[in-house]
C-alpha positions in Angstrom: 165.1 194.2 126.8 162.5 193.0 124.7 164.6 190.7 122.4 166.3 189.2 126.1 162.5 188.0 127.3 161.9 186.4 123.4 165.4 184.4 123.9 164.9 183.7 127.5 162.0 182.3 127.0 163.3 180.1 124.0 166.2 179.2 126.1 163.8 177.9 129.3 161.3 176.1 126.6 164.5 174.7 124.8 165.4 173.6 128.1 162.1 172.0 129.2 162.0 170.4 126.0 165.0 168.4 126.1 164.9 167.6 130.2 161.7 165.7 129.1 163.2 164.0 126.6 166.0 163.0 128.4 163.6 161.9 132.0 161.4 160.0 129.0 164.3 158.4 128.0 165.7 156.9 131.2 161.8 155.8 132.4 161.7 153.6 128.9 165.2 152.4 129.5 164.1 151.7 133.1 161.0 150.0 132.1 162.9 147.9 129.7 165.3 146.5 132.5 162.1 145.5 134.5 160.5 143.7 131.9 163.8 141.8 131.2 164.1 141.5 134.8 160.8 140.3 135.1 161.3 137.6 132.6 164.6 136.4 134.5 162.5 135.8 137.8 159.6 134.1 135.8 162.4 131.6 134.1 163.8 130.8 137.7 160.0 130.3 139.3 159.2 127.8 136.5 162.8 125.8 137.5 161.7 126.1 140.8 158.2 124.5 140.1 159.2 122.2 138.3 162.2 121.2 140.9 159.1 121.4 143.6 156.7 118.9 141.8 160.2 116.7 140.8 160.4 116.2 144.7 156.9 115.6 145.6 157.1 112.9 143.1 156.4 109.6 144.8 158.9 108.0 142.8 161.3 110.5 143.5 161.2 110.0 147.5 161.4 106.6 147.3 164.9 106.8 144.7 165.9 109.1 147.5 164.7 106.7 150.1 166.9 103.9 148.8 170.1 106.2 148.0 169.8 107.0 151.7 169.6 102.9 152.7 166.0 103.6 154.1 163.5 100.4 154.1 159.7 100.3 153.9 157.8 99.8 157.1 157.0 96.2 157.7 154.6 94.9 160.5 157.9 94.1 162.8 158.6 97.9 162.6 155.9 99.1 164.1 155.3 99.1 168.1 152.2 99.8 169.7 151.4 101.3 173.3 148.3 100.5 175.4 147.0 103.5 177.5 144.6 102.8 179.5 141.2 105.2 179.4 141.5 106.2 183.2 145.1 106.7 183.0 144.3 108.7 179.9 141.6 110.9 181.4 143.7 111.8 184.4 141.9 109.2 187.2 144.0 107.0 189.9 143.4 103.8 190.1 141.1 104.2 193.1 138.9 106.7 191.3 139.9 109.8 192.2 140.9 113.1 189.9 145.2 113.6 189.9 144.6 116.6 188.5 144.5 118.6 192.3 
């Protein structure tokens, strides 16, 4: 009986042992796919930067502007609309609030 305890407890230390090994080894093989992972998403964030500043690019919107036959404003474009102030602030004509 004595001899049973020494080897059981061998056995459940020998067991321990490599169950560490083998939980160490999956948590470094984990870790090494997120970092690789990470560097992936970092790669596609600078394309996606740089894409994002190509667009803002003043140049860039007009090239797109003229690929899309879009023409500058000119003075002819524009329209403007007179509003007068008691038409704007809600009065009649006579004076009185519309706004009942």
């Amino acid at each position: 009986m004595k001899y049973f305890t020494i080897v059981f407890m061998i056995s459940v230390f020998v067991v321990f042992y490599v169950w560490q090994n083998i939980e160490m080894m999956k948590i470094k093989m984990d870790y090494k796919k997120l970092i690789r992972t990470e560097k992936e998403i970092t790669v596609v964030n600078d394309k996606l930067k740089l894409e994002f500043e190509r667009l803002r690019n003043f140049r860039s919107i007009g090239a797109h502007a003229e690929q899309n036959n879009l023409k500058p404003i000119s003075p002819a474009d524009l329209i403007v609309i007179k509003i007068d102030e008691d038409v704007k602030n809600g009065k009649s004509e006579n004076g009185q609030n519309e706004n009942k």
